[in-house]
KOLRONU-191937 format. One line per field, with one value per residue (C-alpha): x, y, z; residue number from 1. Coordinates in nm, 4 decimals. Example, Ala and Ser with C-alpha at 12.3 -4.5 7.8 and 13.67 -1.06 7.14 Angstrom:
// residues 2
xx <- (1.2300; 1.3670)
yy <- (-0.4500; -0.1060)
zz <- (0.7800; 0.7140)
seq <- (1; 2)
END
This chain:
// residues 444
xx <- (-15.9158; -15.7565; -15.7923; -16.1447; -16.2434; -16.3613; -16.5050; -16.3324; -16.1689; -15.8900; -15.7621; -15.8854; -15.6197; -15.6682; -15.3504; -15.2959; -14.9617; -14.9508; -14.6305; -14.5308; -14.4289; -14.1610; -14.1433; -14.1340; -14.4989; -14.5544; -14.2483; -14.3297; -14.6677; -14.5363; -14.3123; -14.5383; -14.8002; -14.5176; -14.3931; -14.7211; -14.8749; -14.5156; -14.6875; -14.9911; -15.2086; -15.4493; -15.3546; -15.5860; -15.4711; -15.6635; -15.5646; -15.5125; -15.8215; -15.6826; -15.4179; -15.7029; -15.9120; -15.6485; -15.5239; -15.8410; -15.7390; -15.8535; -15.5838; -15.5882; -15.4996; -15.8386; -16.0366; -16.2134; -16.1812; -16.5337; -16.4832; -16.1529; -16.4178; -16.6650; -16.3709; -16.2401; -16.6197; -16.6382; -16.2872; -16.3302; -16.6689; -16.5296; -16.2508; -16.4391; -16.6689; -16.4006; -16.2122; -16.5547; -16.5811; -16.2269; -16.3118; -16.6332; -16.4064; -16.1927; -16.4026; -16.5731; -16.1691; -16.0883; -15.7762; -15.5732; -15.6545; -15.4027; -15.5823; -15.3656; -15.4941; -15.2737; -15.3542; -15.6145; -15.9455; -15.7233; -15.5220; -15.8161; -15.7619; -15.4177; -15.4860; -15.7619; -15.7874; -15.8342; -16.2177; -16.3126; -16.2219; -16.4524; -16.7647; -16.6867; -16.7050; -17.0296; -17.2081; -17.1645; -17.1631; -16.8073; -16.5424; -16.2345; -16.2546; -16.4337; -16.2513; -15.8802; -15.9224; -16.2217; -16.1730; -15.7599; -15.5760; -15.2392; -15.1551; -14.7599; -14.6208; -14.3140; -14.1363; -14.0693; -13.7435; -13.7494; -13.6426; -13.3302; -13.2680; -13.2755; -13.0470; -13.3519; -13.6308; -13.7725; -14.0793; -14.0787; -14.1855; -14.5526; -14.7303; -14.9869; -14.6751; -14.5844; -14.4306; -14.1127; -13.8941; -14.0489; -14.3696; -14.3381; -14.1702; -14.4738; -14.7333; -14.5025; -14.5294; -14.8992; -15.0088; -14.8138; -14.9752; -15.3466; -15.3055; -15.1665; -15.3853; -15.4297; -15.3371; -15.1189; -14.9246; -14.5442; -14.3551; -14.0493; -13.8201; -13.4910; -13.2374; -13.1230; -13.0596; -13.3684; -13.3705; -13.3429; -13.6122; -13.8481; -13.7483; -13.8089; -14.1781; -14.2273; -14.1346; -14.3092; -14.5789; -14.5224; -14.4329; -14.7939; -14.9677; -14.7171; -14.5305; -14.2405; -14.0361; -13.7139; -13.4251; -13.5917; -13.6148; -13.4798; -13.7550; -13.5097; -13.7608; -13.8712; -14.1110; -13.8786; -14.0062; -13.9005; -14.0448; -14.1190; -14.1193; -14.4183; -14.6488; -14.6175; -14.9018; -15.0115; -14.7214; -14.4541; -14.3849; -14.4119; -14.6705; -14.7149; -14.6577; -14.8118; -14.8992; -14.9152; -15.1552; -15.0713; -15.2005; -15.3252; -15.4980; -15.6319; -15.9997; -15.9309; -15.8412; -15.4898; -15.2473; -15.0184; -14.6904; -14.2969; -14.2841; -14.5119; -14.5824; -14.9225; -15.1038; -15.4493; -15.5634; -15.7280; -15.9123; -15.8167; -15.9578; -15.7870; -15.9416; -15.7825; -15.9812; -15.9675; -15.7227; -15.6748; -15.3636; -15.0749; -14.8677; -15.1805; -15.3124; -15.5934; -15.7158; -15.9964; -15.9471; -16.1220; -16.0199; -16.2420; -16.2253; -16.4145; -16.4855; -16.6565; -16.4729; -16.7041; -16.6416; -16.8440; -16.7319; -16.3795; -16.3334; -16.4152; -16.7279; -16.7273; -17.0947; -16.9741; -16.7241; -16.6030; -16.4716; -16.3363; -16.2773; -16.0006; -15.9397; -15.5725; -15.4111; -15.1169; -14.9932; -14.7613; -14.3930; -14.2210; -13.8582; -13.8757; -14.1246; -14.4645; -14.6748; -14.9886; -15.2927; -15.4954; -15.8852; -16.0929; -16.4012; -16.7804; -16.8852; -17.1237; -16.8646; -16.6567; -16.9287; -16.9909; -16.5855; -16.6000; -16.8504; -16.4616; -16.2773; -16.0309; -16.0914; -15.7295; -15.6079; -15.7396; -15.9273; -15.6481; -15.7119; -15.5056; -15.5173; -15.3280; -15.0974; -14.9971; -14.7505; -14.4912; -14.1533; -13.8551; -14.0168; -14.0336; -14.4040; -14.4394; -14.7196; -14.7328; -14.9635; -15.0375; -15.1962; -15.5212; -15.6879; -15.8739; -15.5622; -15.3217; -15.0837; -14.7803; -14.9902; -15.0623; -14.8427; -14.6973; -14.6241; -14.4708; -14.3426; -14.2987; -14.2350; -14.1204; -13.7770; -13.4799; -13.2565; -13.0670; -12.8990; -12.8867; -12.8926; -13.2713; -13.3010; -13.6142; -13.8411; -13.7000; -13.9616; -14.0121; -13.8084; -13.6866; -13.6119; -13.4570; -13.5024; -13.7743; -13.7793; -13.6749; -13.8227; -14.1300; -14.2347; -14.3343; -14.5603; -14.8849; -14.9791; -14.7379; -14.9029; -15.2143; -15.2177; -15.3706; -15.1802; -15.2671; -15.5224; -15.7185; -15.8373; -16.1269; -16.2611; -16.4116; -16.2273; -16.5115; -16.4829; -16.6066; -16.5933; -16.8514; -16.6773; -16.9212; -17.0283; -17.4102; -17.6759; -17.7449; -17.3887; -17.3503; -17.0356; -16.7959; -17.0072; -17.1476)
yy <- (-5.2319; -5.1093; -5.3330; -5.4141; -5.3512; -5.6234; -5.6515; -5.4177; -5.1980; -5.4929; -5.5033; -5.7452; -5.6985; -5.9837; -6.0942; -6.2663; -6.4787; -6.6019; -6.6388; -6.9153; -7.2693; -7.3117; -6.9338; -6.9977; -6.9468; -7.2727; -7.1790; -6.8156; -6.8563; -7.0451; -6.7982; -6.5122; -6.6616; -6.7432; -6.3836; -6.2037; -6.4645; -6.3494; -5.9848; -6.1414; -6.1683; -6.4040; -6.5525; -6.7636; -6.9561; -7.0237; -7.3219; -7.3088; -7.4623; -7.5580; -7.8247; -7.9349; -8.0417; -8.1262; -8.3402; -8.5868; -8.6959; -8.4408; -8.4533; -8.1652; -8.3861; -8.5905; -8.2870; -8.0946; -7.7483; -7.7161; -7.8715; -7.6723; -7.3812; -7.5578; -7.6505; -7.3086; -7.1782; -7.4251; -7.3864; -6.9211; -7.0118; -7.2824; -7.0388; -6.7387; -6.9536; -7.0582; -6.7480; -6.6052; -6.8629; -6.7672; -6.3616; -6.3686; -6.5350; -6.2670; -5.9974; -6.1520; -6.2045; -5.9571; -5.9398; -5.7954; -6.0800; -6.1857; -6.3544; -6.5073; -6.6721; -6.9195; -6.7960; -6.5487; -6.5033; -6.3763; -6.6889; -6.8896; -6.6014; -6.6730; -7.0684; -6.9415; -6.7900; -6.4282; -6.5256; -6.7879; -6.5691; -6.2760; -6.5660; -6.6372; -6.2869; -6.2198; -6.5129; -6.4888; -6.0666; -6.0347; -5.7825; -5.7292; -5.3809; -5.6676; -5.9642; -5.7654; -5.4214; -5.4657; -5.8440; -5.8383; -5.5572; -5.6482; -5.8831; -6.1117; -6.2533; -6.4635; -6.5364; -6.8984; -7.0297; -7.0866; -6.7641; -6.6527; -6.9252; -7.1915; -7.4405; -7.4490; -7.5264; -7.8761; -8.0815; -8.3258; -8.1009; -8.0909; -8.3742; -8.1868; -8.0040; -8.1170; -7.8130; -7.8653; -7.5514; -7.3814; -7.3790; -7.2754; -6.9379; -6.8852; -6.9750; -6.7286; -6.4667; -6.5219; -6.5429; -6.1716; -6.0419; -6.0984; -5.9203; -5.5961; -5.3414; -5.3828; -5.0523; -5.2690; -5.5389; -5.6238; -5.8714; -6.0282; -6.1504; -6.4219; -6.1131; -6.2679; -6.5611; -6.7727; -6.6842; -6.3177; -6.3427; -6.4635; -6.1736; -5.9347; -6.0895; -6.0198; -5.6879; -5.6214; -5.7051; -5.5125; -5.1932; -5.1829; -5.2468; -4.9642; -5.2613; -5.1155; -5.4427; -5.3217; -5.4858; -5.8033; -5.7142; -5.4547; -5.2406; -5.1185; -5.1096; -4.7211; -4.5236; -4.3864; -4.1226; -4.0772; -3.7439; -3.9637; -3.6672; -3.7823; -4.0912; -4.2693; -4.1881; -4.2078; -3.9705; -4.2501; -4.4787; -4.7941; -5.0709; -5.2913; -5.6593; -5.8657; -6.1916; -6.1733; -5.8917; -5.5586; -5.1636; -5.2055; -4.8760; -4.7490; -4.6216; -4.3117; -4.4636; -4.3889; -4.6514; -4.7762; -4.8351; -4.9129; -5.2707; -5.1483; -5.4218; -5.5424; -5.2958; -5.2027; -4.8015; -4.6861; -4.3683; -4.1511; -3.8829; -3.7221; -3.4389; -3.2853; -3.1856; -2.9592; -3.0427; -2.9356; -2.7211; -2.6923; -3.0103; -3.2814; -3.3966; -3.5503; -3.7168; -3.9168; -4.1068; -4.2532; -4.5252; -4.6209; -4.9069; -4.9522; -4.5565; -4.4710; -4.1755; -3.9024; -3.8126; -3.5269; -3.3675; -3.5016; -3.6368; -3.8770; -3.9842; -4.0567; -4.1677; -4.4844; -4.7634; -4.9615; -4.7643; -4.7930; -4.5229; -4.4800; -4.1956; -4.1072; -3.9389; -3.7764; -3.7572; -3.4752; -3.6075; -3.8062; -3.8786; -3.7322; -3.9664; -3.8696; -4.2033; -4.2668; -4.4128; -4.5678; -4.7012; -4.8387; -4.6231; -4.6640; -4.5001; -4.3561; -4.2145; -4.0898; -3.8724; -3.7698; -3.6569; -3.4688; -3.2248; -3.1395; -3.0622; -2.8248; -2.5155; -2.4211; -2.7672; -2.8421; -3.1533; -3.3751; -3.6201; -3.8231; -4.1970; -4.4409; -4.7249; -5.0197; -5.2882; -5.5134; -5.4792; -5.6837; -5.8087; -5.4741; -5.3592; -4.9962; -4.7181; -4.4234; -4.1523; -3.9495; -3.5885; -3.4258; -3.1486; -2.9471; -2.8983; -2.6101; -2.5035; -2.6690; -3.0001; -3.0275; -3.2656; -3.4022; -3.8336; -3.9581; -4.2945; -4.4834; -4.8088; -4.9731; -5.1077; -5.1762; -5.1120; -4.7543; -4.5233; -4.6312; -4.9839; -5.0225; -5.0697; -4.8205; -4.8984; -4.8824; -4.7756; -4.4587; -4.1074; -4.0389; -3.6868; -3.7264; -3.8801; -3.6405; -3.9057; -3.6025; -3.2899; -3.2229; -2.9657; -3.2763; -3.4185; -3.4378; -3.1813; -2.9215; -2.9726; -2.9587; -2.6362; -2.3128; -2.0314; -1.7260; -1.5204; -1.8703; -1.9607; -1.7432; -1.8305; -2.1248; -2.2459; -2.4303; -2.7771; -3.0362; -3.2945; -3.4402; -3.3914; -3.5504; -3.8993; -3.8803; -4.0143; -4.3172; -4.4761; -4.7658; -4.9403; -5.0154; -5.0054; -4.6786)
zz <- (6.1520; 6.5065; 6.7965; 6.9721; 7.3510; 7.5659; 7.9230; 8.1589; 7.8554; 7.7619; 7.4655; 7.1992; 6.8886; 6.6442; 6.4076; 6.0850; 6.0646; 5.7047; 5.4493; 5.2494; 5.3071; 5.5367; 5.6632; 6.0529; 6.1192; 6.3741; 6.5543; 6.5347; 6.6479; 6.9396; 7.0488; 7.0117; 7.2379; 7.5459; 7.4917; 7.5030; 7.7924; 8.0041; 7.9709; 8.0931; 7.8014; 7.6827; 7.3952; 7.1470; 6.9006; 6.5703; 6.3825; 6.0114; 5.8517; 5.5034; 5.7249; 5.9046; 5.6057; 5.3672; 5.6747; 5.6195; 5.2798; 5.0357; 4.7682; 4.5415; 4.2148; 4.2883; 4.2164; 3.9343; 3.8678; 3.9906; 4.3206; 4.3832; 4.3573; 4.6050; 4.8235; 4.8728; 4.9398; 5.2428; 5.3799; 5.3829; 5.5367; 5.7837; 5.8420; 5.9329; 6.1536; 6.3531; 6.3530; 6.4907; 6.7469; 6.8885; 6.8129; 7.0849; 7.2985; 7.3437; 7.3455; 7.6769; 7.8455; 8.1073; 7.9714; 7.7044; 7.4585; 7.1472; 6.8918; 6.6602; 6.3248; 6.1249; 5.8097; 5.7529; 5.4927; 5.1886; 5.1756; 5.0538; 4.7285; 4.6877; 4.5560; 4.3448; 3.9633; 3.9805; 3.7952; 4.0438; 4.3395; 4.1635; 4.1527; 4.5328; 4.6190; 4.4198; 4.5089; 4.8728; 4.8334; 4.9687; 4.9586; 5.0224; 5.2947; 5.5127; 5.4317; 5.4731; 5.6214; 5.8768; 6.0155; 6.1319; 6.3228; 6.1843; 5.9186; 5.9276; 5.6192; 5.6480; 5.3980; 5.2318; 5.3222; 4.9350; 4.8939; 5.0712; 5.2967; 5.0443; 5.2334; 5.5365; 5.3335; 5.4198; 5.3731; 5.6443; 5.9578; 5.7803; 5.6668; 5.4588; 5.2717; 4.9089; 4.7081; 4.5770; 4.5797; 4.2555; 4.3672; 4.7124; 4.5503; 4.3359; 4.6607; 4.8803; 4.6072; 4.5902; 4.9342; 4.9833; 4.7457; 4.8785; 5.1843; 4.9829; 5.0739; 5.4112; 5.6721; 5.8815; 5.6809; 5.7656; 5.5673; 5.7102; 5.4983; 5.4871; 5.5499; 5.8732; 6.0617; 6.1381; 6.5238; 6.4240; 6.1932; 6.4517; 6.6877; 6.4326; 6.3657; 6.7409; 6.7208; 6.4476; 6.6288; 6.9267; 6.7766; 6.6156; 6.9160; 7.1187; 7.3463; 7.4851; 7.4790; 7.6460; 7.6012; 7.5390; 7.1736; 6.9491; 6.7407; 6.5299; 6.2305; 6.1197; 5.9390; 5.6091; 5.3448; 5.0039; 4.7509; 4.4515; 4.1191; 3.9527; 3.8366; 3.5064; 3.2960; 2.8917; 2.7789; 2.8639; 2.6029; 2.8009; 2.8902; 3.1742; 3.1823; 3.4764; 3.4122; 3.0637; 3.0900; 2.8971; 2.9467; 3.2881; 3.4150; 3.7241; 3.8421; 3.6387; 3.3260; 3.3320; 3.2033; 3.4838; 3.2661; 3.2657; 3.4897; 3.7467; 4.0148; 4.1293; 4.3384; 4.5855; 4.5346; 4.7791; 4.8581; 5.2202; 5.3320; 5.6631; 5.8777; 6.1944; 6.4918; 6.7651; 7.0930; 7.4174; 7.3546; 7.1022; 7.2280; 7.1256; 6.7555; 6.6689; 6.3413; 6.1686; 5.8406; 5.6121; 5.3947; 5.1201; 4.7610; 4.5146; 4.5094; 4.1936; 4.0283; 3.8794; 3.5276; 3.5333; 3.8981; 3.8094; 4.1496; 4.3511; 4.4810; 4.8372; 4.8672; 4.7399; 4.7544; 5.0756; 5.4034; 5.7375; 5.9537; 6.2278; 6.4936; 6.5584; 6.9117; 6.9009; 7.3185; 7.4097; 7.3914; 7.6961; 7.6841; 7.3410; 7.1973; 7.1047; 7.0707; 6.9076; 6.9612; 6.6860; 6.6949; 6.5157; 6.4935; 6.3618; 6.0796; 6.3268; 6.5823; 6.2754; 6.1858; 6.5343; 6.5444; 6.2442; 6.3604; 6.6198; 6.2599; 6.3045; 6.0653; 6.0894; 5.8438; 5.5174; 5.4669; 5.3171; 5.0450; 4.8742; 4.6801; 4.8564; 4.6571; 4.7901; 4.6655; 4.7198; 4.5467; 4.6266; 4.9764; 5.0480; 5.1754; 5.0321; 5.0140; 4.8094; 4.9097; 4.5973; 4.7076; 4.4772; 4.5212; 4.6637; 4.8948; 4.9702; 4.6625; 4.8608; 4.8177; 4.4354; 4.2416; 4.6177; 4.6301; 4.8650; 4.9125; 5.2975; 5.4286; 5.7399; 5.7250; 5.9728; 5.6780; 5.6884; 5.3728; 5.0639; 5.2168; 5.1456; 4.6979; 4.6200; 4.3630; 4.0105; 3.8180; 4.0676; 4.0024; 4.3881; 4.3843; 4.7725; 5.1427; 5.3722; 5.6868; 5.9306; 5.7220; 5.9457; 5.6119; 5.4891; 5.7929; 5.7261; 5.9324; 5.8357; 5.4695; 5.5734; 5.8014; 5.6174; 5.6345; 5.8322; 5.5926; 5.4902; 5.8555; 5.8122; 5.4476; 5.3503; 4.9502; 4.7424; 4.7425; 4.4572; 4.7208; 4.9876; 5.2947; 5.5831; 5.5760; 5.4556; 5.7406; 5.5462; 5.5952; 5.7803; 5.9370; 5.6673; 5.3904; 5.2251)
seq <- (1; 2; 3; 4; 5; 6; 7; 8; 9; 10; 11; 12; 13; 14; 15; 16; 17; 18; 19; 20; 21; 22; 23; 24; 25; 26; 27; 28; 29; 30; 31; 32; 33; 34; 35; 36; 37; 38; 39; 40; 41; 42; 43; 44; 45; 46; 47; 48; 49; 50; 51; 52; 53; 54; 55; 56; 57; 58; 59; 60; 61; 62; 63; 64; 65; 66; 67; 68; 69; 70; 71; 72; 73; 74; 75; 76; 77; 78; 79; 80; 81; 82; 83; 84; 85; 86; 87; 88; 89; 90; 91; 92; 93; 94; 95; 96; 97; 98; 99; 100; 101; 102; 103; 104; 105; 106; 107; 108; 109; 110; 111; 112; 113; 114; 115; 116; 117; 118; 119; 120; 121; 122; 123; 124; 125; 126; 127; 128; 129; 130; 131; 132; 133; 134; 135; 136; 137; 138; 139; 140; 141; 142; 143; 144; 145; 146; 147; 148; 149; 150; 151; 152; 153; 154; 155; 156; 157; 158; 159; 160; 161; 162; 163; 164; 165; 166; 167; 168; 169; 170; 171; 172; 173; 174; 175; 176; 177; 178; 179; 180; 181; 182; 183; 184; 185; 186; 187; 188; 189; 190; 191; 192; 193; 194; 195; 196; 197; 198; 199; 200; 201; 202; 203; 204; 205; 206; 207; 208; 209; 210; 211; 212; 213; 214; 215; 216; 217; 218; 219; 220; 221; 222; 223; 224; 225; 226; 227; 228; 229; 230; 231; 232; 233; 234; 235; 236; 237; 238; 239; 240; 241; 242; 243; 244; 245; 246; 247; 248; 249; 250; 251; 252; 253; 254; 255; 256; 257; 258; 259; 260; 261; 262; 263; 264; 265; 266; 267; 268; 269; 270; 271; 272; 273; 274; 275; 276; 277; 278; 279; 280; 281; 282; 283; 284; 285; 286; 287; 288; 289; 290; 291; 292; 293; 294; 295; 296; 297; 298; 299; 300; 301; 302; 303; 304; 305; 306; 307; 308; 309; 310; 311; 312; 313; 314; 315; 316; 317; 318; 319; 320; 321; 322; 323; 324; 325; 326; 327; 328; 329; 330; 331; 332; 333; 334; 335; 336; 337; 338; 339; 340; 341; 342; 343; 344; 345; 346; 347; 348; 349; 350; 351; 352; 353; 354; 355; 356; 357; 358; 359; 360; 361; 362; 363; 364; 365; 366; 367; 368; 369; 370; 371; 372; 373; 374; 375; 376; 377; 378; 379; 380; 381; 382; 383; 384; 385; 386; 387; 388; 389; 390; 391; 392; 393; 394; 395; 396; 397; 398; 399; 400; 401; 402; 403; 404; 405; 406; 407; 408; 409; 410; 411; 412; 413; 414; 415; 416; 417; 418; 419; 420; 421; 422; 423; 424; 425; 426; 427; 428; 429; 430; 431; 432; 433; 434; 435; 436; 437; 438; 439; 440; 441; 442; 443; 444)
END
């Protein structure tokens, strides 16, 4: 989700600071509320739930497998109770309001079996496009001093902390990879000194929400681009091994093969609209799970699945910069804005993958059709990183033809403009472009 409006137009932009044990988040949390309170924000602060129950005694040894599974039911739904509690809070401030949760709904996930998190989500009809994408604006995962800063981890500066070294690895591991998926998801790792690491978490933060920080912090972190040559499919010879499990495919059926990590797919659909002038963009997306592919069609049926929607301004550049503005947007106002599409871009679609590698947050847009010829067969792989050259390690298992940060032929909206002669003819389309009348918020 983008950030909420409150009374008078403030900002309401609601955070997740998560990681493993012993990454920084108490002291980080700290700090981030005296920085953003010196800008004059409200801040809120929502206490981590699990500490607060495991602090009156409950011992996870004492208990059965089946209350585990009871447990973790009342702690998400104690959790999002008190996360709402601070959330209507903020949207009545009058000012720009910081709402910072220790821990966020898909930690509960992390602790459980893959099955018993599937029963908790079908017994209370929960999924995760509202417990990831829709609740948080922004989601922090620091990482366990247990990994890369070995000679800091400690036990004694939390009382309700027990792991030994071994385990906090595996929690770390497992808490990042719950929030993969979500639009906005930074993971800051042990690459620097402690202090720096907490600056860095701070600017993080800042650079999402468009802070110009000054010299008070360095946002040194950037958008890079890599042309990836193509995906691993049934013609390569090898099989995927995650947790023991072998020939894992994706919605299509296609086997996802040769050590490929854990991943989320998602589903975006971008259209540009009509500006102004020349020196303005515009965009709405679409982000959509659970999409059901359509045999048949052989595409992808947008009637269904999970969504949010977002609308994206592009200013004019000052001082060489061209910021952005993102929203959150209704389902409602999305199809409202689309009726503004711009007939001179293509509707762009692509499937979205997300994963982890190395600490390393990455996404890899993979373009399908319909689209214009330059499009067909595109991926391309970003992430954030303040590492430059060939100082960043790329995914192994991925064929990087070359870098295309600064080739603007490979901006979205380069690839999606038509050429010329196509402005004025309409190509048939497989696909439901508009948002049918019977949508509602989030969920189609």
């Amino acid at each position: 989700m983008s950030q909420k409006v409150g009374r008078d137009n403030s900002k309401v932009y609601r955070l997740v600071l998560t990681g493993g044990p012993c990454g920084g988040k108490t002291t980080g949390q700290a700090r981030l509320c005296t920085f953003f309170e010196n800008l004059g924000w409200k801040v809120y602060r929502v206490p981590e739930t699990a500490s607060i129950l495991l602090g009156g005694g409950i011992k996870w040894h004492d208990l059965t497998q089946e209350e585990v599974l009871g447990f973790q039911d009342n702690l998400i739904k104690t959790m999002m109770q008190v996360e709402n509690t601070f959330f209507d809070l903020a949207s009545n401030c009058r000012r720009n309001c910081l709402v910072i949760c220790d821990r966020g709904i898909m930690d509960g996930s992390a602790y459980l079996k893959p099955e018993d998190w599937k029963k908790l989500k079908e017994k209370n009809n929960w999924n995760e496009v509202d417990l990831r994408d829709s609740r948080y604006n922004l989601v922090v995962h620091m990482v366990s001093a247990a990994i890369g800063a070995e000679d800091f981890y400690r036990l004694d500066n939390n009382s309700t902390r027990t792991e030994g070294i071994e385990i906090a690895r595996e929690l770390d591991k497992l808490t990042a990879q719950a929030w993969v998926g979500h639009p906005y998801y930074d993971v800051i790792d042990n690459s620097t000194d402690f202090e720096r690491k907490v600056v860095r978490m701070i600017a993080a933060v800042c650079n999402r929400l468009g802070i110009e920080a000054g010299d008070r912090l360095s946002l040194d972190s950037k958008k890079r681009k890599f042309l990836v040559n193509k995906m691993m499919d049934d013609s390569d010879s090898f099989q995927l091994k995650i947790n023991g499990a072998h020939g894992l495919t994706d919605e299509k059926g296609i086997s996802v093969v040769n050590s490929y990590p854990q991943f989320q797919d998602f589903i975006v659909v971008h259209d540009y609209l009509v500006t102004p002038n020349h020196h303005m963009q515009a965009r709405i997306r679409r982000r959509g799970q659970n999409v059901r592919w359509d045999v048949e069609k052989h595409c992808w049926d947008l009637e269904t699945g999970n969504w949010t929607y977002t609308h994206t301004t592009r200013r004019p550049e000052i001082n060489k910069e061209s910021p952005e503005l993102r929203m959150q947007i209704s389902a409602r106002e999305y199809r409202l804005l689309l009726v503004q599409k711009d007939v001179n871009h293509y509707t762009i679609y692509k499937k979205r993958r997300c994963f982890l590698w190395k600490n390393q947050y990455f996404q890899m847009d993979i373009y399908e059709e319909p689209c214009h010829p330059r499009c067909r067969g595109l991926i391309i792989l970003e992430t954030y990183t303040t590492l430059l050259d060939k100082d960043l390690e790329l995914p192994g298992f991925l064929e990087i033809i070359k870098e295309i940060t600064n080739d603007g032929n490979y901006s979205m909206y380069k690839l999606s403009k038509k050429d010329s002669d196509e402005v004025n003819r309409v190509p048939p389309s497989p696909r439901t472009d508009g948002v049918p009348e019977t949508i509602t918020d989030g969920v189609v």
